[in-house]
N, C-alpha and C positions, 0 to 999 in steps of 0.2 A: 660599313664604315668602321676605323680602328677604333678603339677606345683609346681617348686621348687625354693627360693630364697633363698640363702645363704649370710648371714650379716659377712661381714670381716674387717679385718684391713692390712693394708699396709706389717706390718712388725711380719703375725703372720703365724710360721710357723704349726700348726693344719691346721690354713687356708688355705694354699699350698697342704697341706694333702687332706683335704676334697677337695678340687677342681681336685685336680687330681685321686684324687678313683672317682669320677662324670666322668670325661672328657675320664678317661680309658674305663668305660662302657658306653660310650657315651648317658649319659644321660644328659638331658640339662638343664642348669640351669641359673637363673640372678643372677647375683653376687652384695650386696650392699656393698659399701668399705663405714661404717659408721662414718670414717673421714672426706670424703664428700659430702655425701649427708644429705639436712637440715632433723631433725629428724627421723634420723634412732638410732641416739644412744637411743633416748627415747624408741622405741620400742623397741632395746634389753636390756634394761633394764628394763622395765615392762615384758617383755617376760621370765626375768631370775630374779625375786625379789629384783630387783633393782641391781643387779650387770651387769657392764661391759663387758659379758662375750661371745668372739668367738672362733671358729666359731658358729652361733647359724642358725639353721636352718627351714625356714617357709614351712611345707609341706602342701598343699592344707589348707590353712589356720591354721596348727596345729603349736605350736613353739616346737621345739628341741634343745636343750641345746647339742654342742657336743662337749665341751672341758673340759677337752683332748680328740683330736679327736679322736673316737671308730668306726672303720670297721665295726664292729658287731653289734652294735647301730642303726647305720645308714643306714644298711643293712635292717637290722629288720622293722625301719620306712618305708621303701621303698617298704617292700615286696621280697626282693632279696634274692634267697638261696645262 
């Protein structure tokens, strides 16, 4: 399985999304809430050209952009049929 972090914010509900399509397949993930942790908003914003934008997801070092979050997307990244 990749190593997966997903960069989020407190109050966004894609974020709730994507963490729960993860937690139903029990795949594991670290969750960055990049309101507080120091420099996470820089990386998703260099991750997504320069926009703000979650949920954004680091797969084995790849960034994925997944908002609005996309099942299908993010399936795909993963390898999942």
């Amino acid at each position: 399985m990749p190593q997966i972090k997903i960069y989020t914010t407190s109050l966004c509900s894609d974020c709730r999304a994507a963490k729960r399509f993860l937690s139903e397949r029990n795949i594991p993930y670290e969750e960055i809430n990049i309101e507080d942790v120091d420099g996470a908003v820089a990386i998703v914003m260099q991750a997504n050209q320069g926009r703000r934008s979650v949920p954004t997801f680091e797969i084995d070092g790849q960034f994925l952009n997944c908002s609005p979050f996309d099942r299908r997307k993010l399936s795909e990244a993963l390898g999942l049929n």
